[in-house]
C-alpha positions as CSV (number, residue, x, y, z in Angstrom):
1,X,0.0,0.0,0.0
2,X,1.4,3.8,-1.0
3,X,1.5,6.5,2.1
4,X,0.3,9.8,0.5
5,X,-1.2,12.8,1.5
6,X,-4.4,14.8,0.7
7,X,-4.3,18.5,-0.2
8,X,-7.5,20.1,0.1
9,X,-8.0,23.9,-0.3
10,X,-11.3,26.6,-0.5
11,X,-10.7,30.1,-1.1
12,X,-12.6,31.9,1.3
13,X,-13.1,31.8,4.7
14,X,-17.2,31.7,4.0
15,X,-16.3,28.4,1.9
16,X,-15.3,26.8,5.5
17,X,-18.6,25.7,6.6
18,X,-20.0,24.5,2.7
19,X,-19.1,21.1,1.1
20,X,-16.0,22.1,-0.3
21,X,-13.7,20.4,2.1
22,X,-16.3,17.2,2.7
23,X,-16.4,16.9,-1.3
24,X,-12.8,16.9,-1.7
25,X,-12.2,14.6,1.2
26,X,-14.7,12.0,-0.1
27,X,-13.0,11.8,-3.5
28,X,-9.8,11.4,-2.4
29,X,-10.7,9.1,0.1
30,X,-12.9,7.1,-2.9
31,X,-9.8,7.2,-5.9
32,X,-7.5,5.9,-2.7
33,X,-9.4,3.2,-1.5
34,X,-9.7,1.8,-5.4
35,X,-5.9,2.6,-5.7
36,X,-4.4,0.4,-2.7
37,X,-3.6,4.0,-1.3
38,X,-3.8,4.9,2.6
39,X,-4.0,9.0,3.2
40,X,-1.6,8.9,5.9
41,X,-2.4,13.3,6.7
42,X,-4.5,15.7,5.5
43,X,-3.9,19.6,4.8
44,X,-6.5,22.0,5.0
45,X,-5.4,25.4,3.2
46,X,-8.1,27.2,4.6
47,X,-9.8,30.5,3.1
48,X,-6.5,30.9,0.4
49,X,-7.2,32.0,-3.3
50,X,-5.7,29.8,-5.9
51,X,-3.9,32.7,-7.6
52,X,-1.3,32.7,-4.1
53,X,2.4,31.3,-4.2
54,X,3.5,28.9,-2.4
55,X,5.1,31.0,0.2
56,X,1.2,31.9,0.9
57,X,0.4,29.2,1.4
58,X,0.7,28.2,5.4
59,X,-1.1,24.4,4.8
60,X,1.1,23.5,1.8
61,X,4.2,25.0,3.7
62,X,3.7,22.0,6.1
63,X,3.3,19.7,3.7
64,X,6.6,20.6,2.0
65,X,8.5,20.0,5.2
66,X,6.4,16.6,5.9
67,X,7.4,15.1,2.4
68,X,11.2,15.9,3.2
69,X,10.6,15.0,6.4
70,X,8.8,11.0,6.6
71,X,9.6,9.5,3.4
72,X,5.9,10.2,1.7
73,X,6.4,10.7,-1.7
74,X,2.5,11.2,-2.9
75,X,0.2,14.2,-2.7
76,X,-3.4,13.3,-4.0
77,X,-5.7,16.6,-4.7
78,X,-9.4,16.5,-5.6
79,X,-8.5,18.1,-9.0
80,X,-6.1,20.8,-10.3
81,X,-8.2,23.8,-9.7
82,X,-7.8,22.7,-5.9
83,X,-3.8,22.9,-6.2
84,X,-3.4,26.5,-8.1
85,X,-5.9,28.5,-10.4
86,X,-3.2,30.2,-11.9
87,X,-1.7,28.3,-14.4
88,X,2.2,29.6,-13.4
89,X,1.5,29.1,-10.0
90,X,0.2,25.8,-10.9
91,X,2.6,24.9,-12.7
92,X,5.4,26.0,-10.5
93,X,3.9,23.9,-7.9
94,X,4.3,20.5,-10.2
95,X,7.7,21.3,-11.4
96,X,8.7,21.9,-7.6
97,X,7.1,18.7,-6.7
98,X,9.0,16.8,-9.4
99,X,12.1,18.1,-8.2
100,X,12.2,16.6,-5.5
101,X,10.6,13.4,-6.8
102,X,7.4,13.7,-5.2
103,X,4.6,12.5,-7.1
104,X,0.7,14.3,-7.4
105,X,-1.6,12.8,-8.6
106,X,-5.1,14.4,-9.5
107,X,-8.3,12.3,-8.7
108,X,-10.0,14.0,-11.1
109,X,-7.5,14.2,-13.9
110,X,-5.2,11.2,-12.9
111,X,-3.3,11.4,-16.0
112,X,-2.4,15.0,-16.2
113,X,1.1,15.4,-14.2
114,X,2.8,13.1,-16.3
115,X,5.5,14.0,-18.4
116,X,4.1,12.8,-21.6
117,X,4.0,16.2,-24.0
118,X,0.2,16.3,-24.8
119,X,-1.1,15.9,-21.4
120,X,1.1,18.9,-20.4
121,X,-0.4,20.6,-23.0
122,X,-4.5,19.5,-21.9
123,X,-3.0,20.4,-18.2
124,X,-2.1,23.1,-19.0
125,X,-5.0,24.5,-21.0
126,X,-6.9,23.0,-18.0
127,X,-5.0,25.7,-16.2
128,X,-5.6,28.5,-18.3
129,X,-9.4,27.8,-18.5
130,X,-9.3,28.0,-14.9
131,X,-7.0,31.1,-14.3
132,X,-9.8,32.5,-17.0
133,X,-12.2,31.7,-14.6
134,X,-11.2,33.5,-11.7
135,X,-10.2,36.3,-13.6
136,X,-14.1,36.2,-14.6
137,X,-15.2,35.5,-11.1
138,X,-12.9,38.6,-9.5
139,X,-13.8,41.0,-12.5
140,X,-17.0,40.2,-11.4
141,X,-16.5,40.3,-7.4
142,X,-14.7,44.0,-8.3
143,X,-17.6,45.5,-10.1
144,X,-20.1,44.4,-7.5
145,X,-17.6,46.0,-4.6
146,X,-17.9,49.5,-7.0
147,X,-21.3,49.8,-7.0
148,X,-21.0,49.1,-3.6
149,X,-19.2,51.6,-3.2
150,X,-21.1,54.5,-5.5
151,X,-23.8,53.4,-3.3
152,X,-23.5,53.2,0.2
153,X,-19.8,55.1,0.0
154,X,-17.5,52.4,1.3
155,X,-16.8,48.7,0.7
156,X,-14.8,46.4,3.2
157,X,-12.1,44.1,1.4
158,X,-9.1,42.5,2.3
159,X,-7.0,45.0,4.1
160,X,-3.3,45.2,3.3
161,X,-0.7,44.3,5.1
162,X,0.0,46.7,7.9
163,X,-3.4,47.1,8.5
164,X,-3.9,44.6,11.3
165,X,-2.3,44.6,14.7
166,X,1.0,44.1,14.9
167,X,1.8,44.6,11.2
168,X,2.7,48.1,11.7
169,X,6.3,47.8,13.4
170,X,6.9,45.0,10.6
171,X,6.6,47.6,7.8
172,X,8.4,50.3,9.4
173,X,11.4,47.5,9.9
174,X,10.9,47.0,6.4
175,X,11.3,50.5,5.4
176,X,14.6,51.1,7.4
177,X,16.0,47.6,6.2
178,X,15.0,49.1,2.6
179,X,16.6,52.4,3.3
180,X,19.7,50.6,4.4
181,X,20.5,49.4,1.1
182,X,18.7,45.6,1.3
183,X,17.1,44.5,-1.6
184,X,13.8,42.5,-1.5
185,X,15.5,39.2,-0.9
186,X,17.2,41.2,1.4
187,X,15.0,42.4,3.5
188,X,12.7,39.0,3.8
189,X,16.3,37.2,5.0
190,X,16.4,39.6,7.9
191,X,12.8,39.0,9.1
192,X,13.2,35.5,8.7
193,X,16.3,35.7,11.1
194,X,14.2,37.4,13.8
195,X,11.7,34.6,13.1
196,X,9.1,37.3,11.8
197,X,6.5,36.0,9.9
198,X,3.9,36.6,7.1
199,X,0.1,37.0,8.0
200,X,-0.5,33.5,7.0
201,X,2.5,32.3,9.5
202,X,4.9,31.7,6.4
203,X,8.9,32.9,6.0
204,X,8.8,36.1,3.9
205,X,10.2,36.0,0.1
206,X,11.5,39.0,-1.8
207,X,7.9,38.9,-3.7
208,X,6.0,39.0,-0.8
209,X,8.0,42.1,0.1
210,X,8.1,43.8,-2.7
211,X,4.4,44.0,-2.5
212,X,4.5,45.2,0.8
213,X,7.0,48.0,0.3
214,X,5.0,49.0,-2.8
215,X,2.0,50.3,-0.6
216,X,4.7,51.3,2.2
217,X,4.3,55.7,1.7
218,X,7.3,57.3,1.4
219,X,9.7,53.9,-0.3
């Protein structure tokens, strides 16, 4: 029998309560049991868009360090739109995996991470149809939040970092670090040495920085 473990992920913190975990976990659980397969750990990536990196990612984070760590070398997921909705992201999360000679298989596209040339291609047009999707869906989302907003003069959304407690003294160290002459990777090596972490309890990556520093006034 194969040790794997299941991925599962929703995007929004609403999604929590719905099916979307219970769905996932029964097909997984289904394609396992008919594949001499025995989920060994699950991990939850709880109210996370598909569009995030890795480093966003606090769930898969763990599972990175569990696959170096006990000798599982299988990740099933539901289907691909459950690993990544953008198709680079998506696809920089399989290449990773291969890397380090982990296998993923898809439960509803089994064949799909193989190497084989034409089912890269049909994955990834699976992966653009999807990214195409959520484009529609937050195109969507953003127009609603603007009328919204002509009409009753404000709309709550996610706030950006810096707005929650705690996150203030984070950006400021940011800023001096920046002024100081450290680049983006720079900067996320320092607050990883003080053991400083992201909002979603991940280590910092120039990227994730940038992005930061970007809204930061005065940088």
């Amino acid at each position: 029998m194969t040790k794997a473990f299941g991925y599962l992920r929703v995007s929004g913190k609403g999604q929590l309560d719905g099916d979307g975990f219970p769905r996932q976990r029964a097909a997984i659980r289904k394609y396992a049991a008919e594949h001499d397969i025995k989920i060994v750990e699950w991990f939850e990536e709880q109210g996370v868009s598909g569009t995030k990196d890795q480093d966003e990612r606090p769930a898969f984070q763990r599972l990175l360090l569990a696959l170096h760590g006990d000798g599982v070398r299988m990740v099933v997921i539901e289907k691909l739109d459950r690993l990544a909705r953008d198709l680079m992201v998506q696809e920089s999360i399989i290449g990773d995996l291969r890397k380090h000679g982990f296998e993923l298989v898809s439960v509803m596209e089994p064949d799909l991470c193989s190497d084989d040339p034409s089912r890269t291609m049909v994955r990834q047009f699976f992966g653009a149809v999807s990214q195409y999707e959520k484009s529609t869906i937050v195109s969507k989302l953003r127009g609603a939040r603007q009328r919204a907003r002509a009409r009753d003069g404000r709309c709550e959304g996610r706030k950006p970092y810096g707005t929650r407690p705690g996150e203030q003294p984070v950006v400021a160290r940011m800023c001096e670090l920046h002024r100081q002459g450290h680049g983006y990777s720079g900067v996320a090596g320092e607050l990883n040495k003080a053991g400083i972490s992201t909002r979603y309890g991940c280590q910092w990556t120039a990227q994730t920085v940038r992005r930061v520093l970007l809204r930061a006034p005065g940088v």
